[in-house]
N, CA, C and O atoms as a Tripos MOL2 file, in Angstrom:
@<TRIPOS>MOLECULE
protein
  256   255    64     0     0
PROTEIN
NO_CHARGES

@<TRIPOS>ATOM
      1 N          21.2750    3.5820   -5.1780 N.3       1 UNK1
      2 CA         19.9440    2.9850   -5.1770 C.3       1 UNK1
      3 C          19.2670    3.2840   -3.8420 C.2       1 UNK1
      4 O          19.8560    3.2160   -2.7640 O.2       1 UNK1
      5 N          18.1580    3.5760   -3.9750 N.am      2 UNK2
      6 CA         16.9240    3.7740   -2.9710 C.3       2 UNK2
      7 C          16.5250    2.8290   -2.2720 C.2       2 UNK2
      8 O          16.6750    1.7150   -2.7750 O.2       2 UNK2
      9 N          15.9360    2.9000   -1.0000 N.am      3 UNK3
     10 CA         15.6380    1.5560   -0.0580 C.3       3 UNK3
     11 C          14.1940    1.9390   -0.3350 C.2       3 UNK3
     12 O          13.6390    2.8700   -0.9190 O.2       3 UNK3
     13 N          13.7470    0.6830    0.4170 N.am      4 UNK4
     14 CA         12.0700    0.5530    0.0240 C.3       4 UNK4
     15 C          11.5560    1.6200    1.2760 C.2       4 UNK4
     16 O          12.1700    1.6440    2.3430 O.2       4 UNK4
     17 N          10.5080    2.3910    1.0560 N.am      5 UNK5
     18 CA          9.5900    3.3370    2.1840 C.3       5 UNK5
     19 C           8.7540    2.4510    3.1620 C.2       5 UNK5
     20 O           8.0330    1.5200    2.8030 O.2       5 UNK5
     21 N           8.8930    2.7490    4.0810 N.am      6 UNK6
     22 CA          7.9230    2.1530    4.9680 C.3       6 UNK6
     23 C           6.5300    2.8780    5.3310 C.2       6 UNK6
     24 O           6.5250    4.0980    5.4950 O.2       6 UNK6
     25 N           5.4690    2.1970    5.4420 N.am      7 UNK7
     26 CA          4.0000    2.7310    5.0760 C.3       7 UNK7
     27 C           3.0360    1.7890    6.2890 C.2       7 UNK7
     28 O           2.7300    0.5980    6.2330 O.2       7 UNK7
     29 N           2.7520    2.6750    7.2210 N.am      8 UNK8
     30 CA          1.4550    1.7610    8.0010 C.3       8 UNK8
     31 C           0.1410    2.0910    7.4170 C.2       8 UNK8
     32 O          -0.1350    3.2890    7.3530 O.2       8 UNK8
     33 N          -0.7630    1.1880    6.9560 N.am      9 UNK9
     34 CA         -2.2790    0.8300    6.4440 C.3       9 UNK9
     35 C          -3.0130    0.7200    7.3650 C.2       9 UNK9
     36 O          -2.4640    0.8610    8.4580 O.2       9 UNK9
     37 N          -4.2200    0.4880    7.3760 N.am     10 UNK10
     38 CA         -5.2320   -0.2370    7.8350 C.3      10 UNK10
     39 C          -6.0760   -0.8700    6.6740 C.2      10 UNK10
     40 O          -6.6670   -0.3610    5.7210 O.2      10 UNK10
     41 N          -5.9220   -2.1470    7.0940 N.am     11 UNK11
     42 CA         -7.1630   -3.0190    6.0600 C.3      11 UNK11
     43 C          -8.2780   -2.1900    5.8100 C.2      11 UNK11
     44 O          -8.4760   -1.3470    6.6850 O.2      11 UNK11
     45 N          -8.9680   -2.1970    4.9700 N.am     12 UNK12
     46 CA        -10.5000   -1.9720    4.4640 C.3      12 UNK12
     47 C         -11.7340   -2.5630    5.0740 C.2      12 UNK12
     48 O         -12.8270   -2.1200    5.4300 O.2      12 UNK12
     49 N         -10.8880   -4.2380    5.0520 N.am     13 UNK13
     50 CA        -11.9400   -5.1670    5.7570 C.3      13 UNK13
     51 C         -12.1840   -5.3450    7.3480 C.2      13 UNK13
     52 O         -13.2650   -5.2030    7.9200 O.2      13 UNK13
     53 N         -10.8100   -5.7240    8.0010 N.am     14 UNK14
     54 CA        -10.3890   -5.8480    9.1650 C.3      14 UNK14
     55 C         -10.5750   -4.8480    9.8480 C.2      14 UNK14
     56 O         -11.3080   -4.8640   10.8360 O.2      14 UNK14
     57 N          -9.8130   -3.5960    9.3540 N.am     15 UNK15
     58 CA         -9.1780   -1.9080   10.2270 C.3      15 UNK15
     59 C          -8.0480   -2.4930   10.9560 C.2      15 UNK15
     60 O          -7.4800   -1.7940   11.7960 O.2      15 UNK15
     61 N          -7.5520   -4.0020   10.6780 N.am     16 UNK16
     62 CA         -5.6200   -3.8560   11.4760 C.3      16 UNK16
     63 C          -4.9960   -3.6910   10.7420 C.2      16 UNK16
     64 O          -4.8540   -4.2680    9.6630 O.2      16 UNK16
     65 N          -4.2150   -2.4030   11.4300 N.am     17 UNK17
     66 CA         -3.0660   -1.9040   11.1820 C.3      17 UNK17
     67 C          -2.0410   -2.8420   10.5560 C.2      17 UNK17
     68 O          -2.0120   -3.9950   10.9860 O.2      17 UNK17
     69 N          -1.1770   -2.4760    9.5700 N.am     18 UNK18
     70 CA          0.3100   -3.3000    8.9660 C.3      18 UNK18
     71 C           0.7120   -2.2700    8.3680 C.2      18 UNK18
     72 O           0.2850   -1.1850    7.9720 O.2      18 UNK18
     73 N           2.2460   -3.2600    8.4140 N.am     19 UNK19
     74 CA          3.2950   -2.1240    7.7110 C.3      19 UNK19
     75 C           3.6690   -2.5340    6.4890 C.2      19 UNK19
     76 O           4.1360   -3.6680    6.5890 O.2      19 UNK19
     77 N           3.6850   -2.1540    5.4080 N.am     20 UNK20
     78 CA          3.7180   -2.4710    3.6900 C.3      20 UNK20
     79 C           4.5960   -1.9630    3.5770 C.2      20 UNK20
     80 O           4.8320   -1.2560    4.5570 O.2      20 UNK20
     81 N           5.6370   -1.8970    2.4910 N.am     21 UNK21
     82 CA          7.0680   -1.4320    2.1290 C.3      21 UNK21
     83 C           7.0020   -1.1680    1.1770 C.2      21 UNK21
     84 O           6.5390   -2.1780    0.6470 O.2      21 UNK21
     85 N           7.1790   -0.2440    0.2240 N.am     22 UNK22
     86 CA          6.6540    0.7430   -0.8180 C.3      22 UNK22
     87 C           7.8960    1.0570   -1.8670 C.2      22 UNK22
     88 O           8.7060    1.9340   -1.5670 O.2      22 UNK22
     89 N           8.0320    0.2750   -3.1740 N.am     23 UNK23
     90 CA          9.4840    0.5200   -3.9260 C.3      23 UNK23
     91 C           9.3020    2.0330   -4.6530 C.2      23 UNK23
     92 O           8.4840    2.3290   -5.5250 O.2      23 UNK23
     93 N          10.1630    2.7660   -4.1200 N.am     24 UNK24
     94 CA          9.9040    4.4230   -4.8370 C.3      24 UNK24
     95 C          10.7830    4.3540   -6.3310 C.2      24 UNK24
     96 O          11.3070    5.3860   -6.7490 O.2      24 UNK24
     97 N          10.8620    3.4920   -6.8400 N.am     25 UNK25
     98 CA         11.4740    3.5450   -7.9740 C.3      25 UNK25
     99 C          10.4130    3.6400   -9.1070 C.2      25 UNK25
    100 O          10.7190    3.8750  -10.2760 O.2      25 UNK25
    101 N           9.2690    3.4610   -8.7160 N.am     26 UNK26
    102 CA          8.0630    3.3940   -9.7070 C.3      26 UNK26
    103 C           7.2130    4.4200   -9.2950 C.2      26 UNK26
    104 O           7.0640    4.3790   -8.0740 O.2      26 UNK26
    105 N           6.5690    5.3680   -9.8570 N.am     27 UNK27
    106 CA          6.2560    6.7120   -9.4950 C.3      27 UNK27
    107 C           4.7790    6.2820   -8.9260 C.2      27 UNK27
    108 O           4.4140    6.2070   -7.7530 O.2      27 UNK27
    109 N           4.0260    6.0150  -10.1630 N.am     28 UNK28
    110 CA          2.9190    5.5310   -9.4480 C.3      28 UNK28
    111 C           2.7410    4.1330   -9.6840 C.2      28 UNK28
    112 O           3.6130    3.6230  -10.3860 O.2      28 UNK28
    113 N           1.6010    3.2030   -9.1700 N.am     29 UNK29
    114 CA          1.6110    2.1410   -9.0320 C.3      29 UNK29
    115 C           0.0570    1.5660   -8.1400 C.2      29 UNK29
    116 O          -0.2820    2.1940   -7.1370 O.2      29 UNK29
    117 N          -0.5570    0.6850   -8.4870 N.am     30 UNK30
    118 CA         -1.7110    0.2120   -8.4140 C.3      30 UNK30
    119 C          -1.6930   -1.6450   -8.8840 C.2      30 UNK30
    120 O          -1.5570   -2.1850   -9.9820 O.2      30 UNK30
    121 N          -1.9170   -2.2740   -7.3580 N.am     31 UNK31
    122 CA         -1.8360   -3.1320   -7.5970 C.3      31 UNK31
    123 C          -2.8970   -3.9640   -6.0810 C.2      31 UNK31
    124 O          -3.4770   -3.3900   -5.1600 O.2      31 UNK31
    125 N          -2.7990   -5.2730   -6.3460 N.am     32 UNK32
    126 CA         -3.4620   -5.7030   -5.0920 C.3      32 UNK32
    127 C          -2.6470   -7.0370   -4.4330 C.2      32 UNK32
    128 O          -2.1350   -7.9830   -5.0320 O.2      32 UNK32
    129 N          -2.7190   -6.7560   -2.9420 N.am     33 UNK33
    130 CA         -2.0140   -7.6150   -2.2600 C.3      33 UNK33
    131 C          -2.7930   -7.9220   -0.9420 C.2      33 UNK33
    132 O          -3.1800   -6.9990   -0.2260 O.2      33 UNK33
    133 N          -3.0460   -9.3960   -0.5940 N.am     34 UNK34
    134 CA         -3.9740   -9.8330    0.5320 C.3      34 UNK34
    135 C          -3.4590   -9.0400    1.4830 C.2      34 UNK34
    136 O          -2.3410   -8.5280    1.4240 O.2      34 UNK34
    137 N          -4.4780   -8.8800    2.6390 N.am     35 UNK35
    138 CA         -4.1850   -8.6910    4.2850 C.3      35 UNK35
    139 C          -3.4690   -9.9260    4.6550 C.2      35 UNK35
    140 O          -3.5810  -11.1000    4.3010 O.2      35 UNK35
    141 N          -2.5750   -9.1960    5.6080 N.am     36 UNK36
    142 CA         -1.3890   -9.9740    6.0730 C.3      36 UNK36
    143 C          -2.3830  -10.7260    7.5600 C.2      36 UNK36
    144 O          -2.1210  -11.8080    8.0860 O.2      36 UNK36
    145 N          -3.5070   -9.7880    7.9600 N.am     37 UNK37
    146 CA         -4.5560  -10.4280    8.5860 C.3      37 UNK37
    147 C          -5.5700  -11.6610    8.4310 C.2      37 UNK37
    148 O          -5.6560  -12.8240    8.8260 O.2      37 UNK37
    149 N          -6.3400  -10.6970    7.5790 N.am     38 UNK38
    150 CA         -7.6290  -11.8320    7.3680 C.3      38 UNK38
    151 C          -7.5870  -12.0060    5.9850 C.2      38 UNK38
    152 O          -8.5490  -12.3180    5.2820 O.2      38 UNK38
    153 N          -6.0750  -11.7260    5.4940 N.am     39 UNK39
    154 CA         -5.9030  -12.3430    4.0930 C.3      39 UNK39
    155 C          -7.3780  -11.9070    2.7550 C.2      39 UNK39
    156 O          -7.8180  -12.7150    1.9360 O.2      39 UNK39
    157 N          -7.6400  -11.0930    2.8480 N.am     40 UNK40
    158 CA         -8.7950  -10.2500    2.2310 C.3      40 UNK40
    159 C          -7.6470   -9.4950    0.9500 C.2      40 UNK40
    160 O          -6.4700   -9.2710    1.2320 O.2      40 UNK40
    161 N          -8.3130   -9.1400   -0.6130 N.am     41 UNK41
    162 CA         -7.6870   -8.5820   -1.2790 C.3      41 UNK41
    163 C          -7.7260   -7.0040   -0.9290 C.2      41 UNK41
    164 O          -8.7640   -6.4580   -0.5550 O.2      41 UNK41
    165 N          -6.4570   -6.3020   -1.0900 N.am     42 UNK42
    166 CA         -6.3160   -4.8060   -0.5850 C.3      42 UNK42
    167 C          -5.9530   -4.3540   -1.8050 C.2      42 UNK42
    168 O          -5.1000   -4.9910   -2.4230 O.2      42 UNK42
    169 N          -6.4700   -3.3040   -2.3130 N.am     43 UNK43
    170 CA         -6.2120   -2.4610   -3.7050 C.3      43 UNK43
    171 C          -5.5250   -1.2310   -3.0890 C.2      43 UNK43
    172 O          -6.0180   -0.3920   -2.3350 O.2      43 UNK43
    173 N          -3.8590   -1.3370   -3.7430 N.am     44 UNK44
    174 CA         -3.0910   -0.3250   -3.1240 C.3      44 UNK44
    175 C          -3.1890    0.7010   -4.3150 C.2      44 UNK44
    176 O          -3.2450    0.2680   -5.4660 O.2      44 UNK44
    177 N          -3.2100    2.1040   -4.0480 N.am     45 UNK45
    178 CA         -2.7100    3.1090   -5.0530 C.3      45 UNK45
    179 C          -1.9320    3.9600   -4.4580 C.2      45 UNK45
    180 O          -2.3030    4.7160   -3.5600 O.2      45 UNK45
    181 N          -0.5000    3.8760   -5.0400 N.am     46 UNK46
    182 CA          0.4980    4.5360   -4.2200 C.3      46 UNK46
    183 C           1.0230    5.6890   -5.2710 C.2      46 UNK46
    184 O           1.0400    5.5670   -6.4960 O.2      46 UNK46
    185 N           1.3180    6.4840   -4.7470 N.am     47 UNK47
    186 CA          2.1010    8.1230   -5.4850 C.3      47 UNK47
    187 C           3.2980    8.3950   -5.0280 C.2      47 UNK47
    188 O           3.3960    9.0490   -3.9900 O.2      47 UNK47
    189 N           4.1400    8.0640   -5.5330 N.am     48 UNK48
    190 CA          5.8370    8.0840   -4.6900 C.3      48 UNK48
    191 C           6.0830    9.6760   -5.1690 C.2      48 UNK48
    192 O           6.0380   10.0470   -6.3420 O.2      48 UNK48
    193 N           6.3580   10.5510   -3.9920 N.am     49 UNK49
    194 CA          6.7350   11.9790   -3.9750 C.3      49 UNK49
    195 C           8.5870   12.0950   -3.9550 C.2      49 UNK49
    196 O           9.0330   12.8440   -4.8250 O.2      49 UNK49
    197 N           9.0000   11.8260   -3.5930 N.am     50 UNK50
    198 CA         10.0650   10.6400   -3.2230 C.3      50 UNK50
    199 C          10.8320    9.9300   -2.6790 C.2      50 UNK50
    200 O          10.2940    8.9750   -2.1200 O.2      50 UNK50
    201 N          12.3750   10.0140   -2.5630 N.am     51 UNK51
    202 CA         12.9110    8.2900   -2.6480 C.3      51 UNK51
    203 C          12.4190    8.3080   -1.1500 C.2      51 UNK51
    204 O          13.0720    7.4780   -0.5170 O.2      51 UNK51
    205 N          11.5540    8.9190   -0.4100 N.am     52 UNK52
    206 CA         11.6970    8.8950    1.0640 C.3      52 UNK52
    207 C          10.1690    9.2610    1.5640 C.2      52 UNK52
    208 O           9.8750    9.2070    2.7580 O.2      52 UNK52
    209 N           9.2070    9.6450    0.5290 N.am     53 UNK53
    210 CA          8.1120    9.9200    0.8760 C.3      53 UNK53
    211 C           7.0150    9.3850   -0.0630 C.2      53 UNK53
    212 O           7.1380    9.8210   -1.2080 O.2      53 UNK53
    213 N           5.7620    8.3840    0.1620 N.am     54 UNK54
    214 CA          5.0560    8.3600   -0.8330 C.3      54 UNK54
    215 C           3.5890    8.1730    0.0070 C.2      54 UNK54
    216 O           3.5210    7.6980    1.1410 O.2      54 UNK54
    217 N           2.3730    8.6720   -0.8300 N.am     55 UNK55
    218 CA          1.2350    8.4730   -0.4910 C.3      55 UNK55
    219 C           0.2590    7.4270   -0.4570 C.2      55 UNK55
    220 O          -0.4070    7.8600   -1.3980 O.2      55 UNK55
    221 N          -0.2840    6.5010   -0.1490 N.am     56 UNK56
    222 CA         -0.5120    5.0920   -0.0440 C.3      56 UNK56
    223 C          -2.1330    5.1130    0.2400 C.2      56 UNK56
    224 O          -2.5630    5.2570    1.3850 O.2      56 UNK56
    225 N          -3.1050    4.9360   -1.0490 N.am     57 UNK57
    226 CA         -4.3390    4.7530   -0.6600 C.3      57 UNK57
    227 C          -4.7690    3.2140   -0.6960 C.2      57 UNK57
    228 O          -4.4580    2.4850   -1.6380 O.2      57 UNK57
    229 N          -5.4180    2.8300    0.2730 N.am     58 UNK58
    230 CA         -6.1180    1.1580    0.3120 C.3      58 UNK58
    231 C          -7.1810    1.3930    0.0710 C.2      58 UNK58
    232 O          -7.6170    2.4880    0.4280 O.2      58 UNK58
    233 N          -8.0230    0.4810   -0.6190 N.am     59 UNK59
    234 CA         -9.2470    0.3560   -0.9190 C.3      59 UNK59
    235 C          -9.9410   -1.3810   -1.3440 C.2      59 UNK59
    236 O          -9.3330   -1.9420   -2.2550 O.2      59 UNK59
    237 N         -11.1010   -2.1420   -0.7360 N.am     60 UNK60
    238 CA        -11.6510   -2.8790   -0.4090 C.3      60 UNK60
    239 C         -11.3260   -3.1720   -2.3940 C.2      60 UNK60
    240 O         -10.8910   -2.2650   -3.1040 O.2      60 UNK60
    241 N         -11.6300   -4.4710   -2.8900 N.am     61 UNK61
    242 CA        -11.0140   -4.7940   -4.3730 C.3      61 UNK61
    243 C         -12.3040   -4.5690   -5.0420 C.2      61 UNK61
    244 O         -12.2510   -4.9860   -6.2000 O.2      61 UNK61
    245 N         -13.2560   -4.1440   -4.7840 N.am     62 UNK62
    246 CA        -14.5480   -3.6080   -5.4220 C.3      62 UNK62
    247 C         -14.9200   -2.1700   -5.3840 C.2      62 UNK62
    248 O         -15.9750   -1.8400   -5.9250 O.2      62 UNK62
    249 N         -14.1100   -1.2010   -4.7580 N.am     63 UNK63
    250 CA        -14.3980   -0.2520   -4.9180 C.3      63 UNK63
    251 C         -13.6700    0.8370   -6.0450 C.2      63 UNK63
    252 O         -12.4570    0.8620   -6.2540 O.2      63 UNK63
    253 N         -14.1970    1.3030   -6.3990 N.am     64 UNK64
    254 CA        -13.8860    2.0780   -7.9170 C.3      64 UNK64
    255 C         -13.9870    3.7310   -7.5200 C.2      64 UNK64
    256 O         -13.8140    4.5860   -8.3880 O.2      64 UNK64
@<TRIPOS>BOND
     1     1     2 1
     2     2     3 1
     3     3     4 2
     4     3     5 am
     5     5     6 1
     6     6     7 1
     7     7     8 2
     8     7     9 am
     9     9    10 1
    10    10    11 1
    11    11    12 2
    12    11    13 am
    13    13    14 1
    14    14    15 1
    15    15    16 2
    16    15    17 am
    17    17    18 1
    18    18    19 1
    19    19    20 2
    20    19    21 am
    21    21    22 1
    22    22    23 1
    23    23    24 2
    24    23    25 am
    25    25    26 1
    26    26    27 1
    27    27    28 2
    28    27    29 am
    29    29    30 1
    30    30    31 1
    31    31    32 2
    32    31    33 am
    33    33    34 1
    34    34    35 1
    35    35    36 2
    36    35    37 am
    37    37    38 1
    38    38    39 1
    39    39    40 2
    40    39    41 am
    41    41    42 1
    42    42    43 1
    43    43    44 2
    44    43    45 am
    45    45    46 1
    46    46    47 1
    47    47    48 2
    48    47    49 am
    49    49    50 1
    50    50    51 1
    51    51    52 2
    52    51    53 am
    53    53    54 1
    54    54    55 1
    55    55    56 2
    56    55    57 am
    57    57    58 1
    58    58    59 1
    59    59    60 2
    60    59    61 am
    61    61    62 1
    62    62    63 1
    63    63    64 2
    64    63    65 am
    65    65    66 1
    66    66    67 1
    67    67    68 2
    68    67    69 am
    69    69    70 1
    70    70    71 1
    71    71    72 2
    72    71    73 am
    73    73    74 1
    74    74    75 1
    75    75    76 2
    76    75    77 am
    77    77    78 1
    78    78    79 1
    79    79    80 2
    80    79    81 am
    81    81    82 1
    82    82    83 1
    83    83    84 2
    84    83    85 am
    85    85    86 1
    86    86    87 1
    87    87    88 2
    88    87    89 am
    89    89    90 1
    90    90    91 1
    91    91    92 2
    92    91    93 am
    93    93    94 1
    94    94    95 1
    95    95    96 2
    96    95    97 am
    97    97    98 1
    98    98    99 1
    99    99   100 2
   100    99   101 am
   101   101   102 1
   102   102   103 1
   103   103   104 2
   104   103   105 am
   105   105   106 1
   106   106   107 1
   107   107   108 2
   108   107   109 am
   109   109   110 1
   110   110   111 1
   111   111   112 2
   112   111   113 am
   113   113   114 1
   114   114   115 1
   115   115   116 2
   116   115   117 am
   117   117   118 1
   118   118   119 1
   119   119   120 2
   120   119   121 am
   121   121   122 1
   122   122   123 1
   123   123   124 2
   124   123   125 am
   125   125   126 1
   126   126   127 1
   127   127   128 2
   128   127   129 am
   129   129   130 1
   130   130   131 1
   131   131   132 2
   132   131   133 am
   133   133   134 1
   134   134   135 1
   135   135   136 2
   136   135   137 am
   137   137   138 1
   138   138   139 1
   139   139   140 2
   140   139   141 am
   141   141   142 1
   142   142   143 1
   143   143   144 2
   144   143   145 am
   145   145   146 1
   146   146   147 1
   147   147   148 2
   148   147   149 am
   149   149   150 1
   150   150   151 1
   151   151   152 2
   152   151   153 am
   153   153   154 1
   154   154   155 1
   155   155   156 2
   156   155   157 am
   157   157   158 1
   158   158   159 1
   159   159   160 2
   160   159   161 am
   161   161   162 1
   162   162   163 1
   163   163   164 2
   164   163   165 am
   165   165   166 1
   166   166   167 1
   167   167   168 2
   168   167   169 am
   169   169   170 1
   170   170   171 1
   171   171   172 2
   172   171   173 am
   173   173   174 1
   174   174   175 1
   175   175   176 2
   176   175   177 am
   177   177   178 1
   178   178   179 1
   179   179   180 2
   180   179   181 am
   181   181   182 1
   182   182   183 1
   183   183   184 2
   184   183   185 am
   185   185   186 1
   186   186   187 1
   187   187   188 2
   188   187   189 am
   189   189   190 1
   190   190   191 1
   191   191   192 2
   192   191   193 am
   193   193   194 1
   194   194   195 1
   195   195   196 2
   196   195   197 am
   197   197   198 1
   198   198   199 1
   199   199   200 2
   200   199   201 am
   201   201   202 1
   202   202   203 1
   203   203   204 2
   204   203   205 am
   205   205   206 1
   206   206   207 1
   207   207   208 2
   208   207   209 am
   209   209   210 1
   210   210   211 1
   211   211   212 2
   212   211   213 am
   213   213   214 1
   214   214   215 1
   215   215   216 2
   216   215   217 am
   217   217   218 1
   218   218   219 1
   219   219   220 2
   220   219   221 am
   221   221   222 1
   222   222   223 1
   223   223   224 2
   224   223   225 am
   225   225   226 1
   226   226   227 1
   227   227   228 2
   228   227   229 am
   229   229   230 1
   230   230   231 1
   231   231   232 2
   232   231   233 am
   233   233   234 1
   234   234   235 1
   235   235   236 2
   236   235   237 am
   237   237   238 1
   238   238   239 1
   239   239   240 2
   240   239   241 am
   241   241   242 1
   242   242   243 1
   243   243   244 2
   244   243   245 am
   245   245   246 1
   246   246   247 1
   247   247   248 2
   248   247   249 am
   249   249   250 1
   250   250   251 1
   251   251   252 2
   252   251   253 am
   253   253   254 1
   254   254   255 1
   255   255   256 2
@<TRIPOS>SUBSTRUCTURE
     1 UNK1         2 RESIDUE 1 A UNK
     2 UNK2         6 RESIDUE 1 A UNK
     3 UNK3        10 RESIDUE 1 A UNK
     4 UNK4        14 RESIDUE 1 A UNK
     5 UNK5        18 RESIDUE 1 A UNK
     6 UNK6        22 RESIDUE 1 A UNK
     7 UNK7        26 RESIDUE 1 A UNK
     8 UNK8        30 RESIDUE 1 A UNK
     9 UNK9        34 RESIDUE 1 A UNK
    10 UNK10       38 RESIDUE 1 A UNK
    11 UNK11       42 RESIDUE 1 A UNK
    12 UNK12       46 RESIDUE 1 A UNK
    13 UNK13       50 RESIDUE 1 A UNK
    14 UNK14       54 RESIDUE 1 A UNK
    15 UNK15       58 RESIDUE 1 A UNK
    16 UNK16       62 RESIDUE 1 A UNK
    17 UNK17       66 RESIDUE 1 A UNK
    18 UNK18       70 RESIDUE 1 A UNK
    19 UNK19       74 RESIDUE 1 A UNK
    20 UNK20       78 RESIDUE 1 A UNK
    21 UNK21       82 RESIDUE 1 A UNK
    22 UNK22       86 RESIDUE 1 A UNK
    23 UNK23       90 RESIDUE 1 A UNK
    24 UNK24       94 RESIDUE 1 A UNK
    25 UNK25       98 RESIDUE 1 A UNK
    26 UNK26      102 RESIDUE 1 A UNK
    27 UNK27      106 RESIDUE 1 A UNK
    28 UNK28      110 RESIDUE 1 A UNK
    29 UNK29      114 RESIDUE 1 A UNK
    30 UNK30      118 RESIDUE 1 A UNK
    31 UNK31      122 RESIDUE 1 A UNK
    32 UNK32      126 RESIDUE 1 A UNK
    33 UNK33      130 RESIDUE 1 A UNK
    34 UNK34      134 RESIDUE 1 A UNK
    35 UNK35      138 RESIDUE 1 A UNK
    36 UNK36      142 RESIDUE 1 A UNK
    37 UNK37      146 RESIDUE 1 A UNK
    38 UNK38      150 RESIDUE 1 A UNK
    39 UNK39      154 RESIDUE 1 A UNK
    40 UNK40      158 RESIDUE 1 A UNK
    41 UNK41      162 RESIDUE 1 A UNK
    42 UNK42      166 RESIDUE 1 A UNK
    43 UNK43      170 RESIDUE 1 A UNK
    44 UNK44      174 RESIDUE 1 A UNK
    45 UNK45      178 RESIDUE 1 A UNK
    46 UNK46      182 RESIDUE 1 A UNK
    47 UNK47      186 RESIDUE 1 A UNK
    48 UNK48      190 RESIDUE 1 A UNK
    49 UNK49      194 RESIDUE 1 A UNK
    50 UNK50      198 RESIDUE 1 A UNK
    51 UNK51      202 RESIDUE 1 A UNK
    52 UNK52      206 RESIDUE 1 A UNK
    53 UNK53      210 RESIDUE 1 A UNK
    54 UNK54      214 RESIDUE 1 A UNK
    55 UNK55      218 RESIDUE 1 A UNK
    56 UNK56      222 RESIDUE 1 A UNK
    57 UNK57      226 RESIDUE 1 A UNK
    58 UNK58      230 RESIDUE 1 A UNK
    59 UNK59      234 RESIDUE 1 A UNK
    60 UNK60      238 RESIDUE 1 A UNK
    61 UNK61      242 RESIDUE 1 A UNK
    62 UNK62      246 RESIDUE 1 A UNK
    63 UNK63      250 RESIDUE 1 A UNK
    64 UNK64      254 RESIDUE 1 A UNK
């Protein structure tokens, strides 16, 4: 079994930096999880390349 990826962001809202942990067992994946900051919703879309590399887009929960 695979360990989780580690991934630094920047909020949408804020711009501070955090580190999110990314399960590569799911290829792709789209979901939303507050800033660990100013607690704001973050729309993740992640692309796991794999068990050790994945691509991680944030986006503000209104943008399409």
């Amino acid at each position: 079994m695979s360990g989780l990826i580690e991934k630094t962001i920047h909020c949408p809202y804020c711009a501070e930096p955090q580190t999110v942990l990314i399960d590569p067992s799911v290829p792709e994946q789209e979901y939303i999880e507050d800033c660990q900051i100013c607690c704001r919703p973050i729309r993740f879309l992640v692309d796991v390349w794999s068990e050790d590399d994945a691509s991680v887009q944030v986006q503000d929960e209104n943008e399409v």
